[in-house]
KETI-101444 format. One line per field, with one value per residue (C-alpha): residue in one letter; chain; x, y, z. Coordinates in nm, 4 decimals. Example, Ala and Ser with C-alpha at 12.3 -4.5 7.8 and 13.67 -1.06 7.14 Angstrom:
// residues 2
residu c(A, S)
chaine c(A, A)
px c(1.2300, 1.3670)
py c(-0.4500, -0.1060)
pz c(0.7800, 0.7140)
***
This chain:
// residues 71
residu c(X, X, X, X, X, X, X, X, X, X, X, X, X, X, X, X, X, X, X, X, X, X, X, X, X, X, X, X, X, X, X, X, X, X, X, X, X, X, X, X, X, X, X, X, X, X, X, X, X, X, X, X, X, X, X, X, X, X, X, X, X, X, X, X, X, X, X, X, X, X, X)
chaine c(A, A, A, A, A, A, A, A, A, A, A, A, A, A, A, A, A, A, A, A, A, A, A, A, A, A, A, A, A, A, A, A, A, A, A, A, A, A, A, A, A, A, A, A, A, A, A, A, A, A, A, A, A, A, A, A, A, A, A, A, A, A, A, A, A, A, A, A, A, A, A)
px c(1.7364, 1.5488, 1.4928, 1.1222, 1.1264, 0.7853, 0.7271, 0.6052, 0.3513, 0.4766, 0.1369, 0.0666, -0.2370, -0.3945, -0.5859, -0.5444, -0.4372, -0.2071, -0.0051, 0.2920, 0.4367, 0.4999, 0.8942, 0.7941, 0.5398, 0.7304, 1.0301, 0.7461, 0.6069, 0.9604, 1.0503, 0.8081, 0.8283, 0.6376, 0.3930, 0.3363, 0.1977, 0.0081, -0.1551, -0.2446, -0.3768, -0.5916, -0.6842, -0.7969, -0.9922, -1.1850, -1.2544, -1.4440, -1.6302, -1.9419, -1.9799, -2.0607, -1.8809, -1.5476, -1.2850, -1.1700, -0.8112, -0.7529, -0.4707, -0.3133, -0.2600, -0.1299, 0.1703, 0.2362, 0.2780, 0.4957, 0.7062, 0.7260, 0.8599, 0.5245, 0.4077)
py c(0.8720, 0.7291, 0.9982, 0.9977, 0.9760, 1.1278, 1.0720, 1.4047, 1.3313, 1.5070, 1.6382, 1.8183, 2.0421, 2.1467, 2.0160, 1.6687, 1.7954, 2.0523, 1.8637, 1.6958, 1.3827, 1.2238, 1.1200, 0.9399, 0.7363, 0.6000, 0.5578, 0.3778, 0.1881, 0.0978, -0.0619, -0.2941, -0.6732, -0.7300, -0.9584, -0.7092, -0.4640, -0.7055, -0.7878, -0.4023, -0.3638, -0.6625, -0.4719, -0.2262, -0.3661, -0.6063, -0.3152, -0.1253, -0.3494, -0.4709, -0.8035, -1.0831, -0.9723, -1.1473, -0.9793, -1.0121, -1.1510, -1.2356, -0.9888, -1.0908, -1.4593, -1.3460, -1.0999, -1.4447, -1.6267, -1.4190, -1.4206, -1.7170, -1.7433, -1.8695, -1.6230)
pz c(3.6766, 3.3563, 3.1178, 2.9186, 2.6056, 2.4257, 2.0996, 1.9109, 1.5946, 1.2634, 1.1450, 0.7833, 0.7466, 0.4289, 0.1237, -0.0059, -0.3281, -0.2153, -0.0247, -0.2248, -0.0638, -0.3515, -0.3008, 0.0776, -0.0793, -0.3291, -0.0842, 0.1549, -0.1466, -0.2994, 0.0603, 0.0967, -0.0994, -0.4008, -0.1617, 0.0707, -0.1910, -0.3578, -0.0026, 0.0235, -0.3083, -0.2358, 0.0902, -0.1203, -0.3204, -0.1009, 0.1234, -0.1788, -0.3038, -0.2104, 0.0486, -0.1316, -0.4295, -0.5510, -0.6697, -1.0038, -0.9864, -1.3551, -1.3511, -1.0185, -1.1795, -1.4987, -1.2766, -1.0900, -1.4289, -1.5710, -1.2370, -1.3073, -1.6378, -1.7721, -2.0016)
***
């Protein structure tokens, strides 16, 4: 017979500011390709700012040209 498996959520309770996880995002952060966190900080910031608005990517380009080897 098949055994279940159930998945049990790890949950943390307690103040934003209190809690210290620190080390795991980093590790999280760390794992991920330079394009993937670029498409989450873009995430980010299109989620906070107002519709309509464009976001300011003078930054963004000059990272890319210096990946490059342009700058």
């Amino acid at each position: 017979m098949k055994s279940i498996r159930k998945i049990v959520p790890v949950v943390k309770k307690g103040l934003m500011k209190d809690i210290e996880d620190d080390d795991n995002d980093l590790e999280y952060w760390l794992s991920k390709t330079p394009g993937e966190r670029i498409a989450a900080i873009t995430f980010l910031v299109l989620s906070s700012i107002k519709p309509g608005t464009k976001m300011d990517r003078t930054h963004i380009v000059r990272i890319k040209a210096k990946l490059n080897g342009a700058g």
